[in-house]
KOLKOL-515903 format. One line per 5 residues: number of its first residue (from 1); for each residue x, y, z of C-alpha. Coordinates in pm, whole numbers, always signed. Example, Ala and Ser with C-alpha at 12.3 -4.5 7.8 and 13.67 -1.06 7.14 Angstrom:
BEGIN
1 = +1230/-450/+780; +1367/-106/+714 .
END
This chain:
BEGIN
1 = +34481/+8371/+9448; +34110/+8333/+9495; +34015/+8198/+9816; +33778/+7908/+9833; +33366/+7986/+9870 .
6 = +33146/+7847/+10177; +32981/+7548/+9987; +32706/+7328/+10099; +32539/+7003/+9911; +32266/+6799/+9949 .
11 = +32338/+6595/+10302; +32667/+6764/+10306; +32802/+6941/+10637; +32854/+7312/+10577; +33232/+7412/+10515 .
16 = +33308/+7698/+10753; +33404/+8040/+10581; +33741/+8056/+10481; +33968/+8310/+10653; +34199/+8584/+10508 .
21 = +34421/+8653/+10761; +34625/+9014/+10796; +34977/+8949/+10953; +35122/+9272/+11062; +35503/+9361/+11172 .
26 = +35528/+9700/+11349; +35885/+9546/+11473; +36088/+9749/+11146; +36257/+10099/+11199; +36003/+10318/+11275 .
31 = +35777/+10559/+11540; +35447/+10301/+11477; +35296/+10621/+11339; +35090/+10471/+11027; +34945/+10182/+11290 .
36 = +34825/+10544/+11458; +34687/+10665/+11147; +34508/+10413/+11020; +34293/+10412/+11335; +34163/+10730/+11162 .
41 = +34089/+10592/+10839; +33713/+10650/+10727; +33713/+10507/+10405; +33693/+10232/+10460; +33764/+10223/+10835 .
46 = +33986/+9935/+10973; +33671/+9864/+11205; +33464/+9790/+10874; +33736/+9611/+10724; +33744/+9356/+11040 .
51 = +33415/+9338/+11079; +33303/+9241/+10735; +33087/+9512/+10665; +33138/+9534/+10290; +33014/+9374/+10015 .
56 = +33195/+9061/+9866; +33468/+9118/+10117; +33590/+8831/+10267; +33633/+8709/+10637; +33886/+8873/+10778 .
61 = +34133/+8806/+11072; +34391/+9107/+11162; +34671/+9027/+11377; +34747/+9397/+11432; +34898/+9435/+11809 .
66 = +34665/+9808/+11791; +34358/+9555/+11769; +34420/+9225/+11835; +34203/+9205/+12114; +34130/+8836/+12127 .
71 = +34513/+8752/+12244; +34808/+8899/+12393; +35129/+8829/+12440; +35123/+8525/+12637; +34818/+8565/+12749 .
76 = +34451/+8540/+12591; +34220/+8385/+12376; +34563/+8277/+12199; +34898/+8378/+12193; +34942/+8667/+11957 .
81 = +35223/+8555/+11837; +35188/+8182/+11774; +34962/+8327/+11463; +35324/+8455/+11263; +35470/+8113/+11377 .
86 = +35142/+7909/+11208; +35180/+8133/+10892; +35621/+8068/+10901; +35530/+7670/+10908; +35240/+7712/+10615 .
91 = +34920/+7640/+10824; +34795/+7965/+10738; +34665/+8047/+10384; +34638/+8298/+10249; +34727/+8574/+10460 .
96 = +34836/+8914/+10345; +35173/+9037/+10558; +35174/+9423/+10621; +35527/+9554/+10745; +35571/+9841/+10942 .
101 = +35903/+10008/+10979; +36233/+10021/+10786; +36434/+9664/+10758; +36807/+9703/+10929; +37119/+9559/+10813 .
106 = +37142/+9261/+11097; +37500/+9176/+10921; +37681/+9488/+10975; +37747/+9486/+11341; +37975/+9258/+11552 .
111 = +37643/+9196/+11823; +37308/+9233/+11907; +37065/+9294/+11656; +36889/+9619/+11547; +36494/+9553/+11635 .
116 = +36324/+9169/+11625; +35978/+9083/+11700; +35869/+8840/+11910; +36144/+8560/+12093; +36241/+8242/+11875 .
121 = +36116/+7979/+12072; +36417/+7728/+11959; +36677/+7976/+12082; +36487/+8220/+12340; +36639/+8510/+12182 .
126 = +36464/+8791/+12015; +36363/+8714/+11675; +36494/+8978/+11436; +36266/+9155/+11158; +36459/+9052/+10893 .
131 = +36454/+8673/+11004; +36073/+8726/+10975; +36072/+8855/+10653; +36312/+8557/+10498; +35989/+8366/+10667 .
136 = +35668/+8524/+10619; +35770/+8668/+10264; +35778/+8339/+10025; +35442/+8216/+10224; +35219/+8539/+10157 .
141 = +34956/+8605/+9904; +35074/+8922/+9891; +35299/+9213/+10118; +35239/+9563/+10184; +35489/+9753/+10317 .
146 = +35288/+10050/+10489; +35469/+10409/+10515; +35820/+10581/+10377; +35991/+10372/+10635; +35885/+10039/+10559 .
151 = +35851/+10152/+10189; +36193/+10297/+10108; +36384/+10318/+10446; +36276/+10666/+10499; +36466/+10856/+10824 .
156 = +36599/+10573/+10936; +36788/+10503/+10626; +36918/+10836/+10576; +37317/+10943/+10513; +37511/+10839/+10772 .
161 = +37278/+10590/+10964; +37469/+10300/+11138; +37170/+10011/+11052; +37210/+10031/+10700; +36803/+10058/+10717 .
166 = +36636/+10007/+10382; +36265/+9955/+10275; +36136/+9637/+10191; +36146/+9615/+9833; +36501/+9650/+9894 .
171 = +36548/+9398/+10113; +36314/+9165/+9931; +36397/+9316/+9583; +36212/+9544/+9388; +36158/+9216/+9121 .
176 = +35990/+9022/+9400; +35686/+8839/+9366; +35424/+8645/+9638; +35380/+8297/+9594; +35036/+8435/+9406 .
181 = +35257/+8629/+9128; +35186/+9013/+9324; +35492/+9253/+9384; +35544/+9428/+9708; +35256/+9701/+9731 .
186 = +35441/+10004/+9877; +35142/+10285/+10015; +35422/+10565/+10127; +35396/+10852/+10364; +35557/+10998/+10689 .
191 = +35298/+10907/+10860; +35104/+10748/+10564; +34750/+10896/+10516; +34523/+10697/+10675; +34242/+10592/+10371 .
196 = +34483/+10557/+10129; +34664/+10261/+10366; +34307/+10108/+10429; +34172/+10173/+10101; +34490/+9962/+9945 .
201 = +34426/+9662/+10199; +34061/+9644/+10124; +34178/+9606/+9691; +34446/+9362/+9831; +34167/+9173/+10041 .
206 = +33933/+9143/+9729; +34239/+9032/+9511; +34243/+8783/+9704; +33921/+8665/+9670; +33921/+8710/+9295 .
211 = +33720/+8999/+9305; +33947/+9253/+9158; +34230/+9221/+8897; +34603/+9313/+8933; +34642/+9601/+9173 .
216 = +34804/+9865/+8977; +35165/+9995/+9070; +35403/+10254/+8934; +35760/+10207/+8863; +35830/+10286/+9280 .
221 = +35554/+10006/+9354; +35237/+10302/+9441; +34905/+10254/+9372; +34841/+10457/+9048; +34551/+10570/+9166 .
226 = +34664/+10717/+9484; +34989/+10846/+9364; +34941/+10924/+8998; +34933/+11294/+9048; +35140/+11549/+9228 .
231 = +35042/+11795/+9482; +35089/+12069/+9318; +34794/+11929/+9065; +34528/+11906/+9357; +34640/+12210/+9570 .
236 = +34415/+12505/+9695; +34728/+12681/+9591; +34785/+12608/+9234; +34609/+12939/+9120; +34855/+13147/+9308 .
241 = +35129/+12975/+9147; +35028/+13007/+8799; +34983/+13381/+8887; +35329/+13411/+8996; +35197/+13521/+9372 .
246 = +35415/+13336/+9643; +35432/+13362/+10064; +35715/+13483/+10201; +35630/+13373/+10524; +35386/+13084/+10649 .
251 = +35006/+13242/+10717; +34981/+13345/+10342; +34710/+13211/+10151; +34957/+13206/+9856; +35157/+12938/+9711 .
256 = +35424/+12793/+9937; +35704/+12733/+9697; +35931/+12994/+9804; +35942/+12873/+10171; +36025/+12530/+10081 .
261 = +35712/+12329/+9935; +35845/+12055/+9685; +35443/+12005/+9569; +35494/+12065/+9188; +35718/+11738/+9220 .
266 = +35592/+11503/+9498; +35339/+11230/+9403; +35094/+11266/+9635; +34708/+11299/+9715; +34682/+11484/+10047 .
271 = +34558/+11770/+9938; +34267/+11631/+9711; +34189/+11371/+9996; +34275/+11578/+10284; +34412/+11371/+10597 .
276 = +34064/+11286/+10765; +33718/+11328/+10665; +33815/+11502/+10332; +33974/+11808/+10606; +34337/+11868/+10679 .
281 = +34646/+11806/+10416; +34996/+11963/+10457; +34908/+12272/+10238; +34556/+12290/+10246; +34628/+12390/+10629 .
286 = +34937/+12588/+10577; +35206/+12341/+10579; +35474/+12266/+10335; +35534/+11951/+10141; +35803/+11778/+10220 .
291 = +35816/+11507/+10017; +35732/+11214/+10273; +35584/+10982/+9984; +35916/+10969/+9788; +36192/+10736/+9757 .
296 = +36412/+10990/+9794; +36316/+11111/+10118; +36429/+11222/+10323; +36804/+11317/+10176; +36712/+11455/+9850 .
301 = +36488/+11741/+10022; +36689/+11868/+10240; +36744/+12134/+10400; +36361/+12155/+10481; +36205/+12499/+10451 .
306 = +36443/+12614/+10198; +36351/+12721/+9852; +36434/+12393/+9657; +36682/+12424/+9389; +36409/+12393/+9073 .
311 = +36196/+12655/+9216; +36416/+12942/+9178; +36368/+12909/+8788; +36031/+12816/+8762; +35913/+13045/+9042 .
316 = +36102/+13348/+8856; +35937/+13254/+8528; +35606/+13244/+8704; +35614/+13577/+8846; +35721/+13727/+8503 .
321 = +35437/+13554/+8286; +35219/+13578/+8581; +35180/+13970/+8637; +35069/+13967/+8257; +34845/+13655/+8324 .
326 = +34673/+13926/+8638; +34644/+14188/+8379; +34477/+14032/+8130; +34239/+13869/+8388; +34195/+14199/+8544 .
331 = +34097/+14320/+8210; +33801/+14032/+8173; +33714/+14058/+8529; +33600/+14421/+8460; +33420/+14343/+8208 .
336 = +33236/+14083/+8313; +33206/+14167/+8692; +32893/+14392/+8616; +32545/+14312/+8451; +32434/+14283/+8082 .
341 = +32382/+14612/+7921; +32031/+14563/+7830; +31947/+14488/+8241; +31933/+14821/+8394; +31992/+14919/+8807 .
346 = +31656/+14997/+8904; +31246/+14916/+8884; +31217/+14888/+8566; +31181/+14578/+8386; +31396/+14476/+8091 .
351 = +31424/+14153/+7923; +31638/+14220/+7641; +31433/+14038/+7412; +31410/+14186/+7066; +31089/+14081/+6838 .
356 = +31216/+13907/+6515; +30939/+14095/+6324; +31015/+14473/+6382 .
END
C-alpha cells in the first residue's frame, strides 16, 4: 500500500517520482452532479490535489473527463481512455478508481445495455460500466464510490426502476476488499458536498503512500468523521427544537421538522460545514433535509415535505416540555438581563468592593 520513494545513490541515475493515478467513471446512473461539485471544493481543492501542493502528498495523475486536459477522446496528448485500458491489463499501479453513478443490472434486459463507458476495442461496442468494474475493481489500491448514486443506487434505484440500479458496494459486495486490504469508501450525498468528496481522496491519496492508517468507515462504509453526527446535532435550528418552536411554513427561522426535515435522523455534516466556503447547507439556508446521504434514500423518505412519521411524537413531546423549558428560561433571562445590584444607572462610581476590615 505504500508507494515507492524517489531514491538516488552514489553514481546512480535518479528514479523518476512514482505516480498515483485517479481513475474516474462518471459512466454509472447518474446527472454527473458530484464531478460538478467537487469543482467547488476548497478544502482541499481538486486544483491543489493535482497539482501537488500539499505536504507529503504524492504525485498525482487524475483521469477525470472535467480535467483531463492533457487528452481527449481520440485526440491529445494521449487517448483518455487508453489510461482505464493500461490500469484493466495491470500496467498501472497503484491507482485509486472513483465511480460516479449508480451500477445497472446489464442481465435483466433481452438487448442493449443500460450506460457503458468508452467502446471495447476487441468488439467496437460500447463498453458497459459494470464490465469496467469486474476490471478495474480487483486491480485498485482502493475505490470510492462518490455520491448516493454510486454509493447506494440512490434515484435511480428506487421502487419500480427497470435497471435494477444499485450502488457499488452492492454490486461489488459490501465485504469487498482492494488488492491492498481497503473496503469500498462510500462519501454519500445528492449531490455530494464538495470538501467532504475531496477531503476523503486526499486521506485515500496519503494511504497510499503510507502516510495515514486505515481510513475509518461506519457500518454503511462513511467516513466517521464526516458522517458521525446527524444534522439535527450541528443545525442553527436545534435550539428551536428543544424549545418546542416549529415553522409552519418555509421563511421561519424555526425548526423545520414539521414541514418535512428528517435532520434529527440523517448522518450528515452540511450544516456544520456548510456547502462552500463554510456558507450554504440545506437548513442553514432554509431548506429541508431530505436525507440524500442515506442508504435508504430516496424510498424511505418519501413523500418529501411531509411531516415524517417519528416527528409527530417527538415534535408533540417537544412542544409540551418545551413551553416549560421557555418559562423557566424566561424566568433566568430576567434576572440576569440587567446589571449587578451594587452597579448603579448613572455617574456615580461603584465598585462593589467591600473592605475585609470594617
Amino acid at each position: 500500500m505504500t508507494a515507492p520513494t524517489r531514491s538516488a545513490g552514489s553514481g546512480a541515475q535518479e528514479q523518476e517520482e512514482p505516480v498515483v493515478h485517479i481513475l474516474w467513471i462518471n459512466a454509472g446512473l447518474s446527472c454527473d452532479g458530484d464531478s460538478v461539485a467537487l469543482t467547488a471544493a476548497m478544502q482541499p481543492s481538486i486544483e491543489d490535489i493535482v497539482l501537488g501542493t500539499l505536504p507529503g502528498l504524492p504525485k498525482v495523475a487524475v483521469h477525470w473527463p472535467l480535467i483531463d486536459f492533457e487528452s481527449g477522446p481520440m485526440q491529445g496528448a494521449d487517448v483518455f481512455i487508453e489510461w482505464f485500458f493500461k490500469a484493466a491489463r495491470g500496467e498501472l499501479d497503484p491507482f485509486v478508481l472513483v465511480v460516479e453513478g449508480s451500477i445497472p443490472n446489464e442481465s435483466i434486459k433481452q438487448e442493449g445495455y443500460w450506460c457503458g463507458f468508452g467502446n471495447n476495442p476487441e468488439t467496437g461496442q460500447p463498453m458497459t460500466t459494470s464490465e469496467w468494474l469486474d476490471r478495474l475493481a480487483p486491480k485498485a489500491t482502493a475505490v470510492l464510490a462518490a455520491g448516493t448514486c454510486a454509493t447506494y443506487g440512490g434515484i435511480h434505484a428506487m421502487a419500480g426502476n427497470p435497471t435494477g440500479a444499485m450502488g457499488v458496494a452492492d454490486y461489488l459486495g459490501w465485504d469487498w476488499r482492494s488488492k491492498a486490504g481497503l473496503p469500498i469508501v462510500n462519501v454519500p450525498g445528492c449531490p455530494i458536498q464538495p470538501d467532504n468528496l475531496s477531503e476523503t481522496i486526499l486521506y485515500l491519496l496519503y494511504q497510499v503512500a503510507g502516510q495515514a492508517p486505515m481510513i475509518p468507515l461506519d457500518e454503511a462504509l462513511r467516513p466517521t468523521w464526516l458522517f458521525g453526527q446527524t444534522v439535527h446535532e450541528g443545525c442553527d435550528r436545534a435550539g428551536y427544537y428543544e424549545q418546542g418552536q416549529f415553522a409552519t411554513e418555509y421563511g421561519s427561522p424555526k425548526c423545520l421538522v414539521k414541514i418535512g426535515c428528517w435532520g434529527p435522523v440523517v448522518k450528515c455534516n452540511v450544516p456544520k460545514r456548510g456547502w462552500m466556503n463554510g456558507i450554504g447547507g440545506c437548513p442553514n439556508v432554509g431548506g429541508i433535509c431530505i436525507a440524500c446521504t442515506m442508504p435508504g434514500f430516496p424510498d424511505k423518505f418519501m413523500p418529501f415535505m411531509d411531516e415524517p412519521p417519528g416527528a409527530r411524537v417527538s415534535s408533540t413531546v417537544s412542544e409540551a416540555y418545551g413551553s416549560v423549558i421557555r418559562t423557566l428560561r424566561g424566568i433566568t433571562l430576567h434576572t440576569v438581563d440587567k446589571e449587578p445590584k451594587w452597579r448603579a444607572r448613572g455617574r456615580e462610581l461603584l465598585t462593589g468592593y467591600t473592605a475585609p476590615w470594617r
